[in-house]
C-alpha positions in Angstrom: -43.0 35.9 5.2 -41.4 38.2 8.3 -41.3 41.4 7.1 -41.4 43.4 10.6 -38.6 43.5 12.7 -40.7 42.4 15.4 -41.4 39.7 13.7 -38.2 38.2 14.0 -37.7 35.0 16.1 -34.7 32.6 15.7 -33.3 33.2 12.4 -35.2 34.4 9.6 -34.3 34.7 6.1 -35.8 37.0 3.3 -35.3 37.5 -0.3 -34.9 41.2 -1.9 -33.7 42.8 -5.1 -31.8 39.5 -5.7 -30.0 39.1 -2.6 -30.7 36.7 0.3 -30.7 38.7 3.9 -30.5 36.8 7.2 -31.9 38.4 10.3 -31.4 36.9 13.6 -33.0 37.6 17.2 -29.6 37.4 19.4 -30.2 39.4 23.2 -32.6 42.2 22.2 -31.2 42.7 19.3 -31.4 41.9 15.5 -28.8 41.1 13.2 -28.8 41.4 9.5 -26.2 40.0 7.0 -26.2 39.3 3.4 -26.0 35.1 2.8 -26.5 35.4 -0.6 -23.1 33.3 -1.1 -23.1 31.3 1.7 -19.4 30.6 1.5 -19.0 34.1 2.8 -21.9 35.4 4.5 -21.2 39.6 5.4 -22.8 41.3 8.1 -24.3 44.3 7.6 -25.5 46.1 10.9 -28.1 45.5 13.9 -31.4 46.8 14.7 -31.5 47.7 18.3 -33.3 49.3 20.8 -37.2 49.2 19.9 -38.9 52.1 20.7 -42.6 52.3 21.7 -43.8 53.2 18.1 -42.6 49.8 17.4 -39.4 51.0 15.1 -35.6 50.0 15.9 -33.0 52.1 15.7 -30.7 50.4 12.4 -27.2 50.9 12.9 -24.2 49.9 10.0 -20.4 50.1 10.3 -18.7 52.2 12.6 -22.2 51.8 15.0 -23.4 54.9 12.2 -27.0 55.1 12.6 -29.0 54.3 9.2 -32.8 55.1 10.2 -35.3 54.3 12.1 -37.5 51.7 11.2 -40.2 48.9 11.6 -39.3 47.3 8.5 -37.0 44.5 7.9 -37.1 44.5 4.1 -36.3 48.7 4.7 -33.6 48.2 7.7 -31.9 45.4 5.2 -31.7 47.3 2.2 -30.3 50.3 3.9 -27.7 48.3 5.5 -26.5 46.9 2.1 -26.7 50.1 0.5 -24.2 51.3 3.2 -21.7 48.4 2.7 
């Protein structure tokens, strides 16, 4: 299981708190939406611009910067919390 943003090649999907997250690896950058219905996936935000420490900047709606972050499982429950 992916569960650094690093990590993220293609498209990768991940389960938390009962809700299926899609990341996927598009220019540099890395977005996240919620698939759990997949008659109306909802994207959530992006993680962009990897530092040196290794953590992406996670940015929701309105490009409003969420935290700073490694973590997939941590930049995708943020970003749902937001929406």
């Amino acid at each position: 299981m992916v569960f650094e943003i690093d990590d993220v090649s293609g498209r990768t999907v991940v389960k938390i708190m009962g809700r299926t997250f899609s990341a996927v690896a598009v220019d540099g950058e890395v977005v996240i939406a919620d698939v759990t219905d997949i008659t109306r996936p909802v994207p959530l935000g992006v993680a962009r611009g990897r530092r040196a420490d290794g953590r992406w900047r996670i940015v929701g709606r309105n490009d409003r910067d969420l935290l700073t972050t490694g973590s997939l499982l941590s930049a995708a429950v943020a970003l749902w919390q937001e929406h």
